[in-house]
PAVEX-345558 format. One record per residue: residue number from 1; chain; residue in one letter; x, y, z of N, C-alpha, C, CB in turn. Coordinates in Angstrom, 1 decimal, padded with zeros to 4 digits. Glycine has a CB too. Layout:
N
<NUM 'A' 'A' <X Y Z> <X Y Z> <X Y Z> <X Y Z>>
...
***
This chain:
178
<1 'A' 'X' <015.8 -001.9 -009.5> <014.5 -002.5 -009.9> <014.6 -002.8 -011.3> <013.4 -001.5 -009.5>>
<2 'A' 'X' <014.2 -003.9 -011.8> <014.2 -004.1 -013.4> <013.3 -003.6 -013.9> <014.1 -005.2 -013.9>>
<3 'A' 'X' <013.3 -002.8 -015.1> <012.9 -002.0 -016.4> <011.3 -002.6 -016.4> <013.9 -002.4 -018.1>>
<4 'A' 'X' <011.3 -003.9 -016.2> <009.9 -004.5 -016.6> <008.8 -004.0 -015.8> <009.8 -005.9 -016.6>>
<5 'A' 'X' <009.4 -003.6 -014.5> <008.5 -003.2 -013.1> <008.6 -002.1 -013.0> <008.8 -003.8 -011.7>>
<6 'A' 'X' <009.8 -001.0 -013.2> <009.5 000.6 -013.5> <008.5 000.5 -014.5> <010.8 001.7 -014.0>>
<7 'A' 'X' <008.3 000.3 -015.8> <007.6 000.2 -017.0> <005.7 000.2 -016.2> <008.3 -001.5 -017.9>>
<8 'A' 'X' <005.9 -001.3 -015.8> <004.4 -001.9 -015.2> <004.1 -000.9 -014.3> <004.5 -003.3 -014.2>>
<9 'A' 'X' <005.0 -000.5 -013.2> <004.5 000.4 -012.0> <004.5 002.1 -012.8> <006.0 000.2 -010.3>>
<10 'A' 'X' <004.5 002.3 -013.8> <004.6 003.6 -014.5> <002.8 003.3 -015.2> <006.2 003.7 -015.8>>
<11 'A' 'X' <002.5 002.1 -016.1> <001.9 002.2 -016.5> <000.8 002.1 -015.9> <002.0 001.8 -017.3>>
<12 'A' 'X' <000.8 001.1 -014.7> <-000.5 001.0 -013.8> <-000.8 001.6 -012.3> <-000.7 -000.5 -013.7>>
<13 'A' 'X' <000.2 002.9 -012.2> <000.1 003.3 -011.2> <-001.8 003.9 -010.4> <001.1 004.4 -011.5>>
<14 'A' 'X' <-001.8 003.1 -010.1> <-002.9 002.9 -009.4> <-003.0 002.7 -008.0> <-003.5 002.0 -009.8>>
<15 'A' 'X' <-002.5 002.8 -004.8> <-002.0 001.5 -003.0> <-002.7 001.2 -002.8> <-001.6 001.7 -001.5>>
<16 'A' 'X' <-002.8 -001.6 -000.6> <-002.0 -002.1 000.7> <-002.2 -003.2 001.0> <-002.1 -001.5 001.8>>
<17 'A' 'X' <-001.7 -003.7 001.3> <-001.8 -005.1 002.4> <-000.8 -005.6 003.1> <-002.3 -006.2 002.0>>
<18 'A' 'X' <-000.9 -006.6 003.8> <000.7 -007.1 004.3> <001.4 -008.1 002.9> <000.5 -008.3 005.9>>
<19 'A' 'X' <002.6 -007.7 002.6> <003.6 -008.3 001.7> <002.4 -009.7 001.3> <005.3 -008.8 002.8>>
<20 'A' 'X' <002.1 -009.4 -000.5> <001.3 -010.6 -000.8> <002.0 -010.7 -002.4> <-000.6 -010.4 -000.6>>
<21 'A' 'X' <002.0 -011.6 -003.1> <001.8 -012.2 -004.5> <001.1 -013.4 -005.0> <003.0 -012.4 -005.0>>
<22 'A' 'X' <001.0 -013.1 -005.9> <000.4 -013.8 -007.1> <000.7 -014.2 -008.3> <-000.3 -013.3 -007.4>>
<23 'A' 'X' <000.9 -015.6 -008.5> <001.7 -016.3 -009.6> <000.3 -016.1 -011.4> <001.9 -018.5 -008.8>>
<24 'A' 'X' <000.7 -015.9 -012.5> <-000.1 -016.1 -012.6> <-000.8 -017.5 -013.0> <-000.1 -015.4 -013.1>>
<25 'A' 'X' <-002.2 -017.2 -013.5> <-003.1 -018.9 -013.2> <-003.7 -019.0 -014.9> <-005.0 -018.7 -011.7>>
<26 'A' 'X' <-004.0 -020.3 -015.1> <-004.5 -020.5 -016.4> <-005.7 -019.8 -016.2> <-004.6 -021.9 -016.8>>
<27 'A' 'X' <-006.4 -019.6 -017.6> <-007.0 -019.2 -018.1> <-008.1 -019.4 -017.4> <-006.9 -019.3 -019.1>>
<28 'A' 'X' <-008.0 -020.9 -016.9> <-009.6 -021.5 -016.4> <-009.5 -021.1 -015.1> <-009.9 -023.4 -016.5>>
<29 'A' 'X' <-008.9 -020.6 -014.9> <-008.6 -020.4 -013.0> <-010.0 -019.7 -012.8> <-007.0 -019.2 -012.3>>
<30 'A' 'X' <-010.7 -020.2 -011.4> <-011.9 -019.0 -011.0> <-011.4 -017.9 -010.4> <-012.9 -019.5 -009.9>>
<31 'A' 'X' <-011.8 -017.0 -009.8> <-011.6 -015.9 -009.5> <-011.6 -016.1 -007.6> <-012.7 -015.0 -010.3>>
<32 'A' 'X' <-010.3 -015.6 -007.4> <-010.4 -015.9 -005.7> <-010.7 -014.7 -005.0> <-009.1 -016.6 -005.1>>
<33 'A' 'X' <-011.3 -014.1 -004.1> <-011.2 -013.0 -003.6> <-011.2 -013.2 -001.9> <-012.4 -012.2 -004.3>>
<34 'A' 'X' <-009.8 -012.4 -001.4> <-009.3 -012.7 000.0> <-010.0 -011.0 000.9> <-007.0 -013.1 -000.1>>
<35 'A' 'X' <-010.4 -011.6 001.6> <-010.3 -010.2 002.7> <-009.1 -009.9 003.7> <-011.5 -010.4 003.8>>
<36 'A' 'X' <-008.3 -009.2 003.9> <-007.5 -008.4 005.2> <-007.7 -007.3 005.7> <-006.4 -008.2 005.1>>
<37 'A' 'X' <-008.2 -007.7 007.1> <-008.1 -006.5 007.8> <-006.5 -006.1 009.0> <-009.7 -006.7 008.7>>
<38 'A' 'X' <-006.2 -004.8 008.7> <-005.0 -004.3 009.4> <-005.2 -003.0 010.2> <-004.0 -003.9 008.3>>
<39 'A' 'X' <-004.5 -003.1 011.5> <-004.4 -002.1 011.9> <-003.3 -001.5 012.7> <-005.4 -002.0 012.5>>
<40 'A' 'X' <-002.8 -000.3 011.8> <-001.7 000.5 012.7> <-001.7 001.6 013.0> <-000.6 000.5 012.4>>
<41 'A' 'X' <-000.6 001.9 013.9> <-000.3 003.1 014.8> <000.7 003.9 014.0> <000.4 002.7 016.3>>
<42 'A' 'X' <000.4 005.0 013.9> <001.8 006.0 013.8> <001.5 007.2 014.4> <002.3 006.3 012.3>>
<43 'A' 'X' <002.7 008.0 014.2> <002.8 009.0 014.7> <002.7 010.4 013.4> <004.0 008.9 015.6>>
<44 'A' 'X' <002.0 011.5 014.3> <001.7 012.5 013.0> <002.9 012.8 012.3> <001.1 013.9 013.4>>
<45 'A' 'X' <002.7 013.5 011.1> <003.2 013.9 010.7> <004.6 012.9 010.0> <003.2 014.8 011.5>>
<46 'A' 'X' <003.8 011.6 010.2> <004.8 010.6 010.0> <004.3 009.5 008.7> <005.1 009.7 011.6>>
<47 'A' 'X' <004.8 008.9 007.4> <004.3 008.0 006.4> <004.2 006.7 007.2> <005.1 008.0 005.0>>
<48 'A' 'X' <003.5 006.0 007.6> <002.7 004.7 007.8> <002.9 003.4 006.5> <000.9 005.3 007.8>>
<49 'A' 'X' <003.7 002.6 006.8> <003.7 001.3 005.6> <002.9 001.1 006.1> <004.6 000.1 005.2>>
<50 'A' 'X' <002.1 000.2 005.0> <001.1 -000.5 005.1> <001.1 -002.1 004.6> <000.2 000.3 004.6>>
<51 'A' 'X' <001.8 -001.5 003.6> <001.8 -003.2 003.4> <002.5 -003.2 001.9> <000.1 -004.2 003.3>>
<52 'A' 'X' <002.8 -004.2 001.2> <003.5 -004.9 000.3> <002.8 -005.5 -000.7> <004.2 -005.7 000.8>>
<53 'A' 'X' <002.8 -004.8 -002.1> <002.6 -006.3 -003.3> <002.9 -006.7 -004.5> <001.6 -006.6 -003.7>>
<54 'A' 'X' <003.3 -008.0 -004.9> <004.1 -008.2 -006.0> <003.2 -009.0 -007.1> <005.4 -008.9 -005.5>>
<55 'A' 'X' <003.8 -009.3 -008.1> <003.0 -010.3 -008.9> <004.5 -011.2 -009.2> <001.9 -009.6 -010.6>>
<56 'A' 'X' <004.1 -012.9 -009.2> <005.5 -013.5 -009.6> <005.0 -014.6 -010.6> <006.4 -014.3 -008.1>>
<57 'A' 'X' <006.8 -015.0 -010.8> <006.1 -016.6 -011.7> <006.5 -017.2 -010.8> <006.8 -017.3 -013.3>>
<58 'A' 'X' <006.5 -018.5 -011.4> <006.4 -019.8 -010.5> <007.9 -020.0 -009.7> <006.1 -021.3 -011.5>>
<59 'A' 'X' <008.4 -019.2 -010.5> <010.3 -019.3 -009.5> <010.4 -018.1 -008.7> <012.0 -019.2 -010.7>>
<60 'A' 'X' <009.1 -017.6 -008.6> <009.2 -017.0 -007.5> <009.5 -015.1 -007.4> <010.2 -017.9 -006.8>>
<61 'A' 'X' <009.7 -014.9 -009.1> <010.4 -013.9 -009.6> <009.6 -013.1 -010.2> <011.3 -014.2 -010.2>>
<62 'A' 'X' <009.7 -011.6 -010.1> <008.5 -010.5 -009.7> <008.5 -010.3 -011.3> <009.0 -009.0 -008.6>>
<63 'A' 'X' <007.5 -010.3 -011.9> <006.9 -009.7 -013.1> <005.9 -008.8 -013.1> <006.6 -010.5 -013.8>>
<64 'A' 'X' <006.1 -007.9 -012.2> <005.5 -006.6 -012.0> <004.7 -006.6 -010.9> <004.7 -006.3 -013.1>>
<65 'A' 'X' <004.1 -005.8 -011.0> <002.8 -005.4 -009.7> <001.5 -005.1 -010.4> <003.1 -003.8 -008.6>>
<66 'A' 'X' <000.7 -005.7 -009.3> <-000.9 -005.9 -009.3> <-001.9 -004.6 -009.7> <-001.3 -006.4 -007.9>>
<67 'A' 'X' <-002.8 -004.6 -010.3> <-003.3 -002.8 -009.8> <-003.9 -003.2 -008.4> <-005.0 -001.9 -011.0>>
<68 'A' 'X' <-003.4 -001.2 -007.7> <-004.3 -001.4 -006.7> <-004.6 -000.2 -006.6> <-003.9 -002.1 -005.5>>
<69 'A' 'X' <-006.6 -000.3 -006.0> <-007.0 000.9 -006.2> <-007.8 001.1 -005.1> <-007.5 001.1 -007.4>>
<70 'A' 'X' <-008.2 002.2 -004.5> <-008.7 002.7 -003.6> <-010.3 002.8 -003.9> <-008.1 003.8 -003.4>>
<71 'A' 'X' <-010.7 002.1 -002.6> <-012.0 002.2 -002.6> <-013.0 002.8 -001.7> <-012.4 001.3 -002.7>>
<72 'A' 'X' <-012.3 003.3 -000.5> <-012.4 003.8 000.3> <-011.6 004.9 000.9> <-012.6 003.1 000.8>>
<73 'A' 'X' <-011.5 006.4 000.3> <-010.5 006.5 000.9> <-010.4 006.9 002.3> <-009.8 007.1 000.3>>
<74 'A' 'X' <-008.9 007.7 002.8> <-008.7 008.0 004.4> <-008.8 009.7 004.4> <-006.8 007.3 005.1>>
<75 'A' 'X' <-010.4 009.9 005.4> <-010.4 010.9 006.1> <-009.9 012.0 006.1> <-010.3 010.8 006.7>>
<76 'A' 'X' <-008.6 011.4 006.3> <-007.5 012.7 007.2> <-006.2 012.3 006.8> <-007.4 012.8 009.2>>
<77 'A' 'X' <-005.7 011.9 005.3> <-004.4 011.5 004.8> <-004.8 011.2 003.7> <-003.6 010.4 005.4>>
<78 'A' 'X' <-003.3 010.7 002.7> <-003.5 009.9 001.6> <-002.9 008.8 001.4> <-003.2 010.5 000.6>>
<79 'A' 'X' <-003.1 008.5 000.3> <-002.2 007.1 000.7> <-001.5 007.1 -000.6> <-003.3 005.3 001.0>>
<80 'A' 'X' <-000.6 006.2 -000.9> <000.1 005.8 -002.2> <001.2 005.0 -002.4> <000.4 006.7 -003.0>>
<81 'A' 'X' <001.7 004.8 -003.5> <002.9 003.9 -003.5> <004.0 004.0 -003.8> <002.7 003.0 -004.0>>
<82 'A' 'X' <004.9 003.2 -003.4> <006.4 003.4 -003.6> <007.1 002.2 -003.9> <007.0 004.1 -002.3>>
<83 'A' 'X' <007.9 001.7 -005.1> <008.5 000.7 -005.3> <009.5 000.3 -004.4> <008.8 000.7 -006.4>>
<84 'A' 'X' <009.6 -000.9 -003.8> <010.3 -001.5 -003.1> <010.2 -003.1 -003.6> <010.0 -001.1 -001.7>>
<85 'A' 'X' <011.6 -003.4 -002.4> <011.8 -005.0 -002.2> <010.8 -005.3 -001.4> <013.2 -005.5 -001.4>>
<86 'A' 'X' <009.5 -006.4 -001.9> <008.6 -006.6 -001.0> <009.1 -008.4 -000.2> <007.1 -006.5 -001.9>>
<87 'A' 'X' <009.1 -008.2 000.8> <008.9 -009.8 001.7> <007.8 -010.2 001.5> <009.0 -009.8 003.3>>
<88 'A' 'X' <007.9 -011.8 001.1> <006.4 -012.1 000.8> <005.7 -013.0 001.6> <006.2 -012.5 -000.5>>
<89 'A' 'X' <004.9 -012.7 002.2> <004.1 -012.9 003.8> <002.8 -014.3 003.5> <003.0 -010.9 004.2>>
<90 'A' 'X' <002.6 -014.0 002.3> <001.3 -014.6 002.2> <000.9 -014.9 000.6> <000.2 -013.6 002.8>>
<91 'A' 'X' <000.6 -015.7 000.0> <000.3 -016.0 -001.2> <-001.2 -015.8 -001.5> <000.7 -017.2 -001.4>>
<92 'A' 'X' <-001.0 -015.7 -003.1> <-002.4 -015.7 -003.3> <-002.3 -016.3 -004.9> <-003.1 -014.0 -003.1>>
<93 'A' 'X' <-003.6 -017.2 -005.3> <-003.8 -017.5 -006.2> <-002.8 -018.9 -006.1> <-003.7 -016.4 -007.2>>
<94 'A' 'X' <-002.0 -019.5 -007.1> <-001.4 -020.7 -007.2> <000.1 -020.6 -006.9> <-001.6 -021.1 -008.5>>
<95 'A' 'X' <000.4 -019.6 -006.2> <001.8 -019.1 -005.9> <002.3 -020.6 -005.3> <001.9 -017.5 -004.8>>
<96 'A' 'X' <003.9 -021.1 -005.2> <004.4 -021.7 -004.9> <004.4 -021.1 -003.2> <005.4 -021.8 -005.8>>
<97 'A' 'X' <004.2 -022.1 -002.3> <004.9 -022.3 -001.4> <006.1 -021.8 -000.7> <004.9 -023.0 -001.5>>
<98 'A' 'X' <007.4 -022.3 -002.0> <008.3 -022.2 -001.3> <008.8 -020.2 -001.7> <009.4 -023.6 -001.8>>
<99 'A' 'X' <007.9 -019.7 -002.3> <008.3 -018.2 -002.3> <007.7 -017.8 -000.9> <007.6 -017.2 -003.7>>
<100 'A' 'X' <007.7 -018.2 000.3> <007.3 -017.7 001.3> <008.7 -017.1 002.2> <006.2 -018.7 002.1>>
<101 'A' 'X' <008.6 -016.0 002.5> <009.7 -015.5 002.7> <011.1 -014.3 002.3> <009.9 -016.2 002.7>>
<102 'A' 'X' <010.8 -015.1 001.3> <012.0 -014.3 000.1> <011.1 -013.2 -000.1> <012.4 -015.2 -001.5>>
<103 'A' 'X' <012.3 -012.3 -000.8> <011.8 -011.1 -001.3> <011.7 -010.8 -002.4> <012.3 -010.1 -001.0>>
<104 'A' 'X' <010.7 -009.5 -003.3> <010.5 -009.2 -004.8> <010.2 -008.2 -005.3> <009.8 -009.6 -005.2>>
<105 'A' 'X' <010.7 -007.6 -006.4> <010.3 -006.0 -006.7> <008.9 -006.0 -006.2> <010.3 -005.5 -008.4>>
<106 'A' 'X' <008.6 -005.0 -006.4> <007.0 -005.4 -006.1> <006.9 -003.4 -005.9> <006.6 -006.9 -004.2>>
<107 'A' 'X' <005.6 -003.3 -004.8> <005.3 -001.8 -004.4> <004.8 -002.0 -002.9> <004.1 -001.0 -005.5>>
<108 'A' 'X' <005.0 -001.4 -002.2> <004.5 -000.5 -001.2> <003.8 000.5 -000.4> <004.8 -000.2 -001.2>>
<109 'A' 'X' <002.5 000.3 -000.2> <001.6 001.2 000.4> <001.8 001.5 001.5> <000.5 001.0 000.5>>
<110 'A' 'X' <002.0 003.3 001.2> <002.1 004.3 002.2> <001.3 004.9 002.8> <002.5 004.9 001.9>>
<111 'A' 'X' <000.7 005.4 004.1> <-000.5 006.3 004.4> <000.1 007.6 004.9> <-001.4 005.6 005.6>>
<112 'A' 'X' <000.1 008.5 004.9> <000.8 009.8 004.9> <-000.5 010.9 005.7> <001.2 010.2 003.1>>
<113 'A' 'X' <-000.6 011.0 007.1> <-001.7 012.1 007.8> <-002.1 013.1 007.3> <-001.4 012.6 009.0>>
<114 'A' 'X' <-002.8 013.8 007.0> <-002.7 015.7 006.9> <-001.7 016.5 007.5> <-003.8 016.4 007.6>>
<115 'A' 'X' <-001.4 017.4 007.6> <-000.3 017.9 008.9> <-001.3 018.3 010.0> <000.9 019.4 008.5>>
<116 'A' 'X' <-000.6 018.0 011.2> <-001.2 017.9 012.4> <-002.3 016.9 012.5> <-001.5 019.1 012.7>>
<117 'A' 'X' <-002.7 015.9 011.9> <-003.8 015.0 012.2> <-003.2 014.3 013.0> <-004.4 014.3 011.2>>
<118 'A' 'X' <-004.1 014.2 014.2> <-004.6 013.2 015.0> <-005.7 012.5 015.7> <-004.2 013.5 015.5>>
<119 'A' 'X' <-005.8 011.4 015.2> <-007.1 010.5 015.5> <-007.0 008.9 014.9> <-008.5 011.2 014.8>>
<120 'A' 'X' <-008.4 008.9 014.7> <-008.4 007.7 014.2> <-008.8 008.1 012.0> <-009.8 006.8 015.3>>
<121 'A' 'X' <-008.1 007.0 011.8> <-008.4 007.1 010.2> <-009.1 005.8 010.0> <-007.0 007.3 009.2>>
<122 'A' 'X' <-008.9 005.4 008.6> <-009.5 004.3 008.4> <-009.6 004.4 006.4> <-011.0 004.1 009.5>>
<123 'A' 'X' <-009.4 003.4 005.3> <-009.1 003.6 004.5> <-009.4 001.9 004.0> <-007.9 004.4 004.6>>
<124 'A' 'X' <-009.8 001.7 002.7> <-010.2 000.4 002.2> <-009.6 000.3 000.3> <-012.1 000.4 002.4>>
<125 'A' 'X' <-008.8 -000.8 000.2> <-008.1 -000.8 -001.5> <-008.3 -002.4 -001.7> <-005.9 -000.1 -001.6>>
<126 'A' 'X' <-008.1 -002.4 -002.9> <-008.4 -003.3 -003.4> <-006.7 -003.5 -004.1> <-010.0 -003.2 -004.2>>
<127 'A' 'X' <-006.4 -005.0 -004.3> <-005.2 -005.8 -004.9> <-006.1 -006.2 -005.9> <-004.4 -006.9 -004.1>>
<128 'A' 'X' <-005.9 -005.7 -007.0> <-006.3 -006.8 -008.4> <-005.2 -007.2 -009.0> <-007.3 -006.2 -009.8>>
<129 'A' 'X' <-005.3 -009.0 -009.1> <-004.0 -009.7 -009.8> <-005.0 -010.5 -010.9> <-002.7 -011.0 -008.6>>
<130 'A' 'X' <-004.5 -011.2 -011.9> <-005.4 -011.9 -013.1> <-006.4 -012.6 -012.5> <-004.7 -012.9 -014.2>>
<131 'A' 'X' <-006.3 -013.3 -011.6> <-007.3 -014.4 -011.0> <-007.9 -014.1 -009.8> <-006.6 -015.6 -010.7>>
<132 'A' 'X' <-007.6 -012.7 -009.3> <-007.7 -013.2 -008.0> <-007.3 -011.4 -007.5> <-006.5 -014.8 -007.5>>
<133 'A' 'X' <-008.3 -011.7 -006.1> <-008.5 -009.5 -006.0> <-008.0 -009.8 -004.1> <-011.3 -008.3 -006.4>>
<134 'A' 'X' <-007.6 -009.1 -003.7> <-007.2 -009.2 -002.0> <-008.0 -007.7 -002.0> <-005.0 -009.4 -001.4>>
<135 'A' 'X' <-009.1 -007.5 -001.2> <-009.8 -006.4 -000.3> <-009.1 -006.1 000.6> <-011.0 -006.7 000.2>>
<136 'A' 'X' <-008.5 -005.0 001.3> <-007.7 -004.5 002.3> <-008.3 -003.7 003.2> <-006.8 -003.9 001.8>>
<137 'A' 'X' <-009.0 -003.8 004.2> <-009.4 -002.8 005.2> <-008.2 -002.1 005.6> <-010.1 -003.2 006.3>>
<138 'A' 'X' <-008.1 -001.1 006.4> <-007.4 -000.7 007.0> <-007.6 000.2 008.3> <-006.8 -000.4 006.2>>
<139 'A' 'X' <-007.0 000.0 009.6> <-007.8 001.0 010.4> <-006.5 001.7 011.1> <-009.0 000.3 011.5>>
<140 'A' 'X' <-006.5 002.8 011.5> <-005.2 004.0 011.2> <-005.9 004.9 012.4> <-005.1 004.9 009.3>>
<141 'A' 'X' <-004.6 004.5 013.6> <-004.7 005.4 014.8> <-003.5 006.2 015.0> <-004.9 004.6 015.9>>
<142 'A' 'X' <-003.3 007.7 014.5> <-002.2 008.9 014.1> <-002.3 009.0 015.4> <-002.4 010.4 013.1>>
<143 'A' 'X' <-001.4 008.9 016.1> <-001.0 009.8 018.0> <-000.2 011.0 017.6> <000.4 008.5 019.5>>
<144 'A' 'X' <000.1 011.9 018.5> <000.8 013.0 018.7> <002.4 012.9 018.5> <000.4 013.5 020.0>>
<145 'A' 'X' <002.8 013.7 017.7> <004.2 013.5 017.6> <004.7 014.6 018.4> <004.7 013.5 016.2>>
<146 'A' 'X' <005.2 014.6 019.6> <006.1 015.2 020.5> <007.2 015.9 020.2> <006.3 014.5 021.2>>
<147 'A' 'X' <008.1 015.4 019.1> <009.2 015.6 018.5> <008.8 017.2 017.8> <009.4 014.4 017.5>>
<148 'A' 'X' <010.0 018.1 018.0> <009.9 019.6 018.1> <009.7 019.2 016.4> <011.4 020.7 018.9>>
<149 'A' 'X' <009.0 021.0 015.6> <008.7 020.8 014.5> <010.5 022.0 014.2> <006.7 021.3 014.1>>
<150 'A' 'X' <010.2 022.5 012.7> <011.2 023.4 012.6> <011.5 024.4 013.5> <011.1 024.0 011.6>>
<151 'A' 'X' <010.5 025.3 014.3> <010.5 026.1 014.6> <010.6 025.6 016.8> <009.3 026.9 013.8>>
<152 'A' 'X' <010.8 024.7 016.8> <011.1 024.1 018.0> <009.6 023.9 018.8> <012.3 025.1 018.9>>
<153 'A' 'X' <008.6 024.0 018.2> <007.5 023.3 018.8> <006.6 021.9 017.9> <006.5 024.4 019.1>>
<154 'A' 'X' <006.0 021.5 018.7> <005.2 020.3 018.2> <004.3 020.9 016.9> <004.0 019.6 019.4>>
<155 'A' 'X' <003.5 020.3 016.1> <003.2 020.7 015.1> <002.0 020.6 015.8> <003.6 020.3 014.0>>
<156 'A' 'X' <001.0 021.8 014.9> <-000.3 021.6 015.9> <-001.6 020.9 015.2> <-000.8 023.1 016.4>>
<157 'A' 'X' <-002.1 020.6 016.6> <-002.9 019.6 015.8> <-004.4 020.1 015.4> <-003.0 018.1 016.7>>
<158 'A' 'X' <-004.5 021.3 015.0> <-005.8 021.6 014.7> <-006.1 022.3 013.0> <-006.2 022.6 016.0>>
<159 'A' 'X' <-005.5 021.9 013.1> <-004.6 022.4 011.0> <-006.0 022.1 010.3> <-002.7 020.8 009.8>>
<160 'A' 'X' <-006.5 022.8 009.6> <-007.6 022.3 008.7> <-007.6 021.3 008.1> <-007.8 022.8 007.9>>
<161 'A' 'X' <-008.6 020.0 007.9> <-008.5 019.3 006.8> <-008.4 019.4 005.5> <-009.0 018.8 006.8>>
<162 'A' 'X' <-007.6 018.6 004.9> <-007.3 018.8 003.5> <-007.8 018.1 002.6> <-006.3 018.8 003.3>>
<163 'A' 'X' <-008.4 018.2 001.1> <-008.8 017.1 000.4> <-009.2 015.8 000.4> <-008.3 016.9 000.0>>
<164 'A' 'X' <-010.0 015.4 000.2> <-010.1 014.4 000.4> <-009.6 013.4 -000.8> <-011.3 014.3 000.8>>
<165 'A' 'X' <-008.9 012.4 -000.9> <-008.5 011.5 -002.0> <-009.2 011.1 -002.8> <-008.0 010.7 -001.8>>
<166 'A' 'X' <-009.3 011.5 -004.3> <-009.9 010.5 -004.8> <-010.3 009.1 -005.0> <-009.7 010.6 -005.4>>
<167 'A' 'X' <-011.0 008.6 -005.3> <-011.1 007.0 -005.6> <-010.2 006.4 -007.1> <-013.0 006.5 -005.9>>
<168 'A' 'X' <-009.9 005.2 -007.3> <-009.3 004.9 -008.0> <-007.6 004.2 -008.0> <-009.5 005.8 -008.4>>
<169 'A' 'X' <-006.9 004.6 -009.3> <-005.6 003.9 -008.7> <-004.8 004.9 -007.6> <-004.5 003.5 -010.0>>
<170 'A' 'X' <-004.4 003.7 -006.9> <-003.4 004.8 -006.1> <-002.0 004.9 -006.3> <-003.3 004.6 -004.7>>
<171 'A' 'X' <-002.0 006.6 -006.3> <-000.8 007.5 -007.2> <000.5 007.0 -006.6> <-001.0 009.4 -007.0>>
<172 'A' 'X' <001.4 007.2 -007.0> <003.3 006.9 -006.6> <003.6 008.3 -005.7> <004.6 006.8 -008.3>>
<173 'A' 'X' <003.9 008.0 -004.1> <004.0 008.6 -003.0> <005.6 010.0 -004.4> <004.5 007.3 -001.2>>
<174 'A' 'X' <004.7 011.1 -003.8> <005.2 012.7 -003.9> <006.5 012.7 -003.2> <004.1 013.9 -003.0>>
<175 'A' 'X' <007.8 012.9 -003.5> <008.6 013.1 -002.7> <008.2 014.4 -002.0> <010.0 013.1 -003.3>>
<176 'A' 'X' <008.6 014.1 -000.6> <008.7 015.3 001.0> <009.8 016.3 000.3> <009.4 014.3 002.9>>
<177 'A' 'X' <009.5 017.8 000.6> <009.6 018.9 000.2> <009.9 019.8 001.1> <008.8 019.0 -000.4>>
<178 'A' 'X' <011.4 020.1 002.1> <011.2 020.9 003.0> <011.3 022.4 002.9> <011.9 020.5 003.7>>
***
C-alpha cells in the first residue's frame, strides 16, 4: 500500500458501502449526497465485508480514503476498517467512467458480531469525500455457526451483550487474538 494512504488511513481513521470513489471536484462543485442500502448474511462468530472505499484522481489512482463515520451504530457487533485493494463498483462525484472496474488502495468495512450473536443487526455510516457524502444503511442477518468452537462445541448463543460502539470515525479492525 503507498505511504500516502497508510499516512491518510492513520490520520483519518474514522467504516461501508459497496466498492465506491471519488475523484476530486473543483471548488465550485455542489455537494452530492447518494443513499445505499445493503443487506447481508453471515455467520456468527464470523467478520462480515461490507463494502469498499477509495478516493482517486482522474487516472483513476488512489490518493487516499474518504472519512467514514458511524452514525448509527450495530446492536450486537462492531464495525471497522481494514486497508485493502478496493474494486470499484460505483462512482461518485466526477470520477471517470473508465475507473469502473479496476482496483485501488482504498479501505474496507468490516462488521464483526459479539460472540455468540445471533439475529438480526443493522448499522448506518456515512462516506464523506470533498464534494460529496454516500449514506450507507446496512441491514445484518448473523445465522448460527455450526462449526465446532475450541472446545468441540458450537459457540453459544446466549453470551451477554457487549458495548455498544461509539459514534464517530470508524476505528482500524483489532487483529483476532486466540
Amino acid at each position: 500500500m503507498p505511504r500516502s494512504v497508510r499516512r491518510q488511513l492513520a490520520v483519518s481513521i474514522g467504516a461501508v458501502c459497496l466498492a465506491c470513489c471519488c475523484v476530486a471536484a473543483p471548488a465550485s462543485a455542489q455537494n452530492e449526497v447518494l443513499q445505499r442500502k445493503t443487506s447481508k448474511t453471515g455467520k456468527a462468530g464470523h467478520e462480515i465485508a461490507l463494502g469498499g472505499h477509495v478516493r482517486l484522481d482522474r487516472h483513476c489512482l488512489s490518493i487516499g480514503v474518504p472519512k467514514i463515520n458511524l452514525e448509527q451504530p450495530p446492536a450486537h457487533g462492531i464495525m471497522c476498517l481494514r486497508p485493502a485493494d478496493v474494486p470499484l463498483q460505483y462512482l461518485v462525484g466526477n470520477a471517470p467512467s473508465s475507473c469502473l472496474g479496476r482496483k485501488a488502495a482504498g479501505v474496507r468495512v468490516f462488521y464483526r458480531p459479539h460472540d455468540g450473536y445471533t439475529g438480526k443487526d443493522g448499522a448506518r455510516y456515512i462516506v464523506r469525500f470533498p464534494h460529496s457524502q454516500v449514506n450507507v444503511d446496512v441491514d445484518l442477518t448473523i445465522v448460527p455457526n455450526d462449526e465446532p468452537g475450541p472446545n468441540g462445541i458450537p459457540p453459544a448463543a446466549d453470551t451477554p451483550p457487549a458495548e455498544t460502539q461509539v459514534l464517530g470515525p470508524v476505528p482500524v479492525c483489532a487483529a483476532l487474538v486466540s
